[in-house]
VEXTI-839378 format. One line per field, with one value per residue (C-alpha): x, y, z; residue number from 1; chain. Coordinates in steps of 0.1 Angstrom, whole numbers. Each point is the difference from the previous one (the first is absolute). Layout:
east = c(X,...)
north = c(Y,...)
up = c(Z,...)
seq = c(NUM,...)
mol = c(A,...)
//
This chain:
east = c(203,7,16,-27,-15,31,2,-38,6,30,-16,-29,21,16,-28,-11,31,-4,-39,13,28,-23,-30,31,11,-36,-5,29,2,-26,-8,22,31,-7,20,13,35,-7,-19,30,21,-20,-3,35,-9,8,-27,0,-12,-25,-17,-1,-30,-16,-1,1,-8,-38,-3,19,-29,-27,13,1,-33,-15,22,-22,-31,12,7,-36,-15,15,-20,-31,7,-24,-31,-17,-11,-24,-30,-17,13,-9,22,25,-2,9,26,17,5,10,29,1,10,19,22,6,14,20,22,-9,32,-21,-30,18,12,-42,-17,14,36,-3,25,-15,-29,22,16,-34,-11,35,-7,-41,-10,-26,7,-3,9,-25,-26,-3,1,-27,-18,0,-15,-29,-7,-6,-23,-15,-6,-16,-25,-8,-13,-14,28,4,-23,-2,29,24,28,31,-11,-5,30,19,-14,9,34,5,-10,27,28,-8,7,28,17,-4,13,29,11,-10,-25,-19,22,-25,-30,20,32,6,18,-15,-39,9,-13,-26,-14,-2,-17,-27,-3,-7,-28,-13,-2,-7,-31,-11,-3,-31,-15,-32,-1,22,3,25)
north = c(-280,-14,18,7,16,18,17,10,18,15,15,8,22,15,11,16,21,13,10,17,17,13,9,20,16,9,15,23,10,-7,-19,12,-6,-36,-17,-38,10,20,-27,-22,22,0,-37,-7,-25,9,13,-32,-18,23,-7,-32,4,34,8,38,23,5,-41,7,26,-26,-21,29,6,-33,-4,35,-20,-30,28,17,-36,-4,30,-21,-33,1,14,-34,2,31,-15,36,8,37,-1,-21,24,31,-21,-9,41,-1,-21,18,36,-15,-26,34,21,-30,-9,33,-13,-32,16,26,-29,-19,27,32,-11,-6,-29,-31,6,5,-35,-16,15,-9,-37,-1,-16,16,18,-31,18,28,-17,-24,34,14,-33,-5,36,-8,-37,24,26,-27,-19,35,3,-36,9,30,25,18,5,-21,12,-10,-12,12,34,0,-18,27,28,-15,-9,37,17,-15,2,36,-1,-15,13,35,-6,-16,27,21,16,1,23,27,-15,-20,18,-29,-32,-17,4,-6,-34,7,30,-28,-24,27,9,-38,-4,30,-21,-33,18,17,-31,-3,-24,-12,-20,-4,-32,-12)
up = c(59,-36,-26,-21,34,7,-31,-3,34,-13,-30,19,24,-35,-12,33,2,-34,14,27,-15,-26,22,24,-30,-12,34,5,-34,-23,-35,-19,21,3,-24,-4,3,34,12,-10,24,26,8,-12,-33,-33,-24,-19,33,3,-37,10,17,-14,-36,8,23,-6,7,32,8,-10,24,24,-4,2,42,5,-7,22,32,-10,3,36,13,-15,10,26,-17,-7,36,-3,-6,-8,-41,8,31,-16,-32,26,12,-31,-4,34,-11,-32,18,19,-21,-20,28,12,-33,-26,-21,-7,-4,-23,-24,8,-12,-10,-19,-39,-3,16,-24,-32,9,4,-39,-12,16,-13,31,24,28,25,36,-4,-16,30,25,-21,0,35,3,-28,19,28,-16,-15,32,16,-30,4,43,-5,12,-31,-28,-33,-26,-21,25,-25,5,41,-1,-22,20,33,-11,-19,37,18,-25,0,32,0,-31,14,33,-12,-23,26,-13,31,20,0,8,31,10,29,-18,31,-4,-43,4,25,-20,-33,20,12,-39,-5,27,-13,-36,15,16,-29,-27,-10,23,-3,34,33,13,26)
seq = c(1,2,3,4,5,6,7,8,9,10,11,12,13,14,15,16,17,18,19,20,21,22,23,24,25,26,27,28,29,30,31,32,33,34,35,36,37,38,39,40,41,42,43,44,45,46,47,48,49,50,51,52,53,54,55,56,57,58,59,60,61,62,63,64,65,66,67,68,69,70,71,72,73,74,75,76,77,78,79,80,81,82,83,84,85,86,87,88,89,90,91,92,93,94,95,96,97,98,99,100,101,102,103,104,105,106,107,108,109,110,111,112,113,114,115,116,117,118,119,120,121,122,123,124,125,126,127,128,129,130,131,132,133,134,135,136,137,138,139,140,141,142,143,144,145,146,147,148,149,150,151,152,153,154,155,156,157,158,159,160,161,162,163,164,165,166,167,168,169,170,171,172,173,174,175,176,177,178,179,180,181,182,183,184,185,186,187,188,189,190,191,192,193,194,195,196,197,198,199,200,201,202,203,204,205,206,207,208,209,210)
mol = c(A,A,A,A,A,A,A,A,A,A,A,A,A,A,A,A,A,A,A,A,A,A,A,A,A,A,A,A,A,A,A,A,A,A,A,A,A,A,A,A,A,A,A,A,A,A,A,A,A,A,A,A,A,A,A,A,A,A,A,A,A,A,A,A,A,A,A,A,A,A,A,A,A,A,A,A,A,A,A,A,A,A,A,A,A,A,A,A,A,A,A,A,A,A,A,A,A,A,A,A,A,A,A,A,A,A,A,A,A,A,A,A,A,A,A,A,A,A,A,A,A,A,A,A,A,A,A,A,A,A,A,A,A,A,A,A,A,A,A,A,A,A,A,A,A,A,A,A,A,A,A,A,A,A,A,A,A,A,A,A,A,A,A,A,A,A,A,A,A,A,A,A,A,A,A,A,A,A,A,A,A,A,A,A,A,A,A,A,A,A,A,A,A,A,A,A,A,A,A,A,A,A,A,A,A,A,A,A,A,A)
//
C-alpha cells in the first residue's frame, strides 16, 4: 500500500470514529448532548481534527443520515428478483417495518429528526437518499398500474399513501406509542406486519394476477 493509499484509509477510519462516537452519543443521550468537543473526547483527537472533516454538527448528522439510507438499502438489495411489483411493493414495506424496528436511532435521524433536513436547505441541494427510496417505491406503483394490479392513478400519490402507512407504523412503535394496542414487545412487529397485509389487501385493485 502506497502512501496516498495509506492515508485515504487512515482518514477514512477518522471519519468513521467521529460517526460512531456521535451516533453512541446520540443514542445514550440525545441531540442536544452531542457536541464536537464530546465527540472530541470520546475518540481521543482534538476538536480541530474533528472540523477537519465536518463543518458542524448538523453535517455530521447529514452524514448520519445518508449510512441509514445505505443499511435500509441492504434490506432491499435483493428486491430486483420479485418479478411480481405488487409482491415486491409488499415486500419493500416488509423491509420498511422492519429496517425501522432494527436501527430506530437511524430511522429517528431518516425521517422523524429536523436536522439532516435543515442542512440539506442550508446546502440547496435535493434530498438525494430519499428521493431515490421514494423513487424506487413510485417505479414500483408505477410498474403495478402498468400490469393491471392496481388501478390507473397518479403514482406520487399511491406512492405517498403507501409510504405515509408504514411510517405511521413505524414512527409510533418506536416512540412507543403502540404499547396499548400490543402490550407484548415480541408480536410489535408481527402485529405491524398484520396491519400491512391488511393494507396491502385493501388497495384498490382492479385485477389479481400471479
Amino acid at each position: 500500500m502506497g502512501i496516498a493509499e495509506r492515508k485515504e484509509k487512515q482518514k477514512n477510519e477518522i471519519r468513521k470514529l467521529i460517526l460512531d462516537a456521535s451516533m453512541k452519543l446520540f443514542v445514550e443521550e440525545g441531540f442536544g448532548s452531542v457536541t464536537i468537543r464530546r465527540i472530541a473526547e470520546l475518540i481521543e483527537y482534538s476538536p480541530t481534527t474533528v472540523y477537519l472533516y465536518f463543518k458542524d454538527k448538523d453535517e455530521i448528522f447529514y452524514a448520519l443520515h445518508e449510512v441509514g439510507f445505505e443499511k435500509m438499502a441492504e434490506f432491499n438489495k435483493n428486491l430486483d428478483t420479485i418479478q411480481n411489483p405488487l409482491v415486491r411493493m409488499h415486500k419493500m414495506g416488509e423491509n420498511y417495518l422492519r429496517f425501522g424496528m432494527d436501527y430506530p436511532e437511524f430511522y429517528n435521524l431518516m425521517f422523524i429528526l429536523g436536522e439532516p433536513m435543515k442542512k440539506i436547505s442550508e446546502l440547496g441541494c435535493d434530498w438525494k437518499p430519499g428521493d431515490a427510496a421514494l423513487g424506487r417505491l413510485k417505479e414500483t406503483v408505477t410498474e403495478c398500474m402498468e400490469k393491471g394490479y392496481l388501478a390507473k392513478g397518479d403514482p406520487y400519490q399511491v406512492s405517498l399513501a403507501v409510504w405515509s402507512f408504514v411510517h405511521g407504523l413505524v414512527s409510533l412503535a418506536i416512540r412507543q406509542r403502540l404499547e396499548k394496542f400490543v402490550p407484548d414487545e415480541k408480536m410489535l412487529l408481527p402485529t405491524m406486519e398484520q396491519a400491512l397485509n391488511w393494507f396491502m389487501n385493501n388497495i384498490d385493485i382492479t385485477e389479481r394476477k400471479h
